[in-house]
C-alpha positions in Angstrom: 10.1 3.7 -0.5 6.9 1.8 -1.6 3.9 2.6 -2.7 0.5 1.5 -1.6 -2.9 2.4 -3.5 -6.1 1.5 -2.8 -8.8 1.7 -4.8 -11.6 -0.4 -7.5 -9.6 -2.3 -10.0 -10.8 -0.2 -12.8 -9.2 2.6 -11.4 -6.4 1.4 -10.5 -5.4 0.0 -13.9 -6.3 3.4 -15.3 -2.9 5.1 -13.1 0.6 5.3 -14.9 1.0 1.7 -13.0 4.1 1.4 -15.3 5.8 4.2 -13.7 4.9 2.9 -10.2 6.7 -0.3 -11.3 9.8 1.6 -12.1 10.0 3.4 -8.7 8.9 0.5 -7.0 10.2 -2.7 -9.1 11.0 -5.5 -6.3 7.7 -7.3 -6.5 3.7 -6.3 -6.0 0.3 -8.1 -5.0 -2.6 -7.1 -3.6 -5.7 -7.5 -1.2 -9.3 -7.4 -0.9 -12.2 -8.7 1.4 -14.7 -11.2 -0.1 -16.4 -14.2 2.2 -15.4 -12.5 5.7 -11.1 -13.0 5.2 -8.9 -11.1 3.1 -7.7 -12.6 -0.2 -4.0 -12.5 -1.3 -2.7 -12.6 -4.3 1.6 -12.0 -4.3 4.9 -12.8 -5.6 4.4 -10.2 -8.9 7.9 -10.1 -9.6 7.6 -8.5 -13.5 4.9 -5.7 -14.2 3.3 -7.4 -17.0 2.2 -10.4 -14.1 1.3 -7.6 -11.8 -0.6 -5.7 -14.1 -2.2 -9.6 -15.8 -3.5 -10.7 -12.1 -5.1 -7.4 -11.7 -7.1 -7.1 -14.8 -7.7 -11.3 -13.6 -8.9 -10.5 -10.5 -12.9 -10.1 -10.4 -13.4 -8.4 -7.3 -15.4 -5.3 -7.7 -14.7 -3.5 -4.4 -12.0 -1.9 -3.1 -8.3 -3.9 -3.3 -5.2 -2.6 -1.8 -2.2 -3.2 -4.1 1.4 -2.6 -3.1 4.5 -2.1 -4.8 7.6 -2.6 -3.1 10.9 -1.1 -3.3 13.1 -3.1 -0.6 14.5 -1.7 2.3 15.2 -4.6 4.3 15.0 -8.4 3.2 15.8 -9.6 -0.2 13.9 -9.2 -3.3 11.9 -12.2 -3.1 8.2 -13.7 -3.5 7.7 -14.0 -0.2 9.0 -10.4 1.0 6.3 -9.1 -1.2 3.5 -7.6 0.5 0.6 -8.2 1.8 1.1 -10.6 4.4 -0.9 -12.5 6.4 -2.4 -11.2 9.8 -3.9 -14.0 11.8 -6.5 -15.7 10.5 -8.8 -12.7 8.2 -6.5 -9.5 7.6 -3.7 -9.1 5.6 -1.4 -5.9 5.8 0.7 -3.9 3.2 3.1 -1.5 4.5 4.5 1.5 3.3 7.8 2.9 4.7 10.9 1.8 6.9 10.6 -0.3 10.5 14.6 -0.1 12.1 13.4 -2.4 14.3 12.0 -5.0 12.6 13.3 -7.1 9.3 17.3 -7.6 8.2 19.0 -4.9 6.4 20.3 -5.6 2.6 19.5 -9.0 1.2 19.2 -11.3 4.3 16.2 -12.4 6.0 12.4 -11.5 5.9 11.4 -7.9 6.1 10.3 -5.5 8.2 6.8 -5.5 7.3 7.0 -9.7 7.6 8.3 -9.0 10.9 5.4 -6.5 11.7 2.3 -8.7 9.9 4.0 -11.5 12.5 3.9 -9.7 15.5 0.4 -7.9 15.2 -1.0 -11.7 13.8 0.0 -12.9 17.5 -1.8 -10.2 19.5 -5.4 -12.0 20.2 -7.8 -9.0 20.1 -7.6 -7.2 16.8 -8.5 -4.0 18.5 -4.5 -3.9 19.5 -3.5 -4.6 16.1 -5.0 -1.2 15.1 -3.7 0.4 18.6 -0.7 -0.4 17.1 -1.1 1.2 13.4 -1.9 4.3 14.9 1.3 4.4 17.4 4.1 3.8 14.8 5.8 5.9 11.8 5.0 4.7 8.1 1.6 4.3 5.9 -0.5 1.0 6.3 -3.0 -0.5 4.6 -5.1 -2.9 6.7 -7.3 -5.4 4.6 -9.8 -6.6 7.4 -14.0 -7.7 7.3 -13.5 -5.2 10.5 -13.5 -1.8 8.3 -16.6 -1.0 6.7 -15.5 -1.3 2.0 -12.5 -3.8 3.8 -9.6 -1.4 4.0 -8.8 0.7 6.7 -5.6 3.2 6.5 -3.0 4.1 9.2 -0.4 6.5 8.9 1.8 9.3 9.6 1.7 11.2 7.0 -1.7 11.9 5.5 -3.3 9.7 2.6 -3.9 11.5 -0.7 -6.5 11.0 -3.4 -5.1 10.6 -7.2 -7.5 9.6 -10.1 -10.2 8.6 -7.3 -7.4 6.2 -5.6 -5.8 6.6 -2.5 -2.3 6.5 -2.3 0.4 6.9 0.3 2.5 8.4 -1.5 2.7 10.8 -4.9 6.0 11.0 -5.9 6.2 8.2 -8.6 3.8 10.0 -10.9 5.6 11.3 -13.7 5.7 15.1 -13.8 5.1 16.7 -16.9 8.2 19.7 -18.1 6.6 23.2 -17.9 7.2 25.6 -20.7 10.7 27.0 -20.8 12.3 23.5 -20.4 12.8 23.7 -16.5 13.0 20.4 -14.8 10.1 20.0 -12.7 10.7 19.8 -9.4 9.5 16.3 -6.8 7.6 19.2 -5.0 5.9 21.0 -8.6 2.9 19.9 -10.3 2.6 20.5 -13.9 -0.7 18.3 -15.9 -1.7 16.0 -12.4 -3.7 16.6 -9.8 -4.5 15.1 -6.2 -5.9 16.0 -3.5 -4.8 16.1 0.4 -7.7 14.4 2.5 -6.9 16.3 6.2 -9.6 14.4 7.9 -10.9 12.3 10.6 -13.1 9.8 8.2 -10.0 7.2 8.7 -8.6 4.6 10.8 -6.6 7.4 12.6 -8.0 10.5 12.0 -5.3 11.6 9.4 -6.8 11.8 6.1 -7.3 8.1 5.1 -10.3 6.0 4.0 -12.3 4.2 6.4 -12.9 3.6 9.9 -12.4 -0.3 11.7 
């Protein structure tokens, strides 16, 4: 499934990151802007690394980290995201391409696959034609988008804790009284909140425009 947040580092590592890690444990990294390009850091194959390089990391603004659960590709450094688009943007991906990528443990993924593709097109404009014209949640790390992230999806982006995430459901759910398991869909001691507006990259409740 994946997980992408975005958000300052301070609240990120603030988050239950360890049961992120658990739902997503393949290998993270993250992104962020600084001198005009994005900066990568990836191939956080064991939480403690993931959650040292963030705490290392002493960008201020906003970073995009990803956590990966793989779909297609093996479990690998290099599979984990961002990757490289062209020469300033790096992309983190959220969800499942059929198209692109090898099944099981072959090959580079489908994100790799995507972050190739779009890294080829020579106006950048088309890179976020694209974001807005296929299924899954994307994370764009670009000096284009005003705070360096701009957010694509097809589902809408939702606010926990003050981070954006593109998904919710690997934040543990506390048992309501009576003993009942709670539910994926329930929500007992969290909150978030769902963002249905046009202040994003494709007017569907993300973060900021490109």
């Amino acid at each position: 499934m994946c997980v992408i947040l975005v958000g300052k580092k301070t609240d990120l590592l603030k988050l239950e990151l360890q049961a992120a890690w658990n739902n997503n444990p393949h290998g993270a990294g993250f992104s962020y802007v600084s001198d005009g390009r994005a900066r990568i850091v990836k191939g956080l194959m064991k939480y403690d690394d993931m959650v040292g390089a963030l705490s290392a990391c002493k960008y201020r603004g906003l970073i995009s980290l990803h956590l990966r659960y793989a779909t297609h590709g093996r479990v690998c450094v290099n599979n984990t995201h961002p990757f490289k688009v062209g020469r300033f943007e790096a992309l983190a991906h959220n969800g499942v391409l059929s198209a692109f990528g090898e099944s099981g443990a072959a090959g580079a993924s489908d994100s790799a696959d995507l972050a190739n593709v779009l890294g080829g097109l020579r106006n950048p404009i088309d890179r976020d034609k694209i974001l807005r014209s296929i299924g899954g949640m994307y994370a764009l790390t670009t000096p284009r988008a005003r705070g360096g992230i701009a957010l694509f999806g097809s589902n809408s982006w939702q606010t926990y804790r003050g981070v954006r995430c593109s998904n919710t459901y690997w934040i543990p759910r506390a048992q309501p009284v009576g003993g009942v398991s709670a539910a994926r869909a329930g929500v007992w001691g969290w909150r978030f909140t769902d963002d249905d507006n046009a202040n994003d990259a494709n007017g569907r409740g993300g973060l900021i425009n490109v």
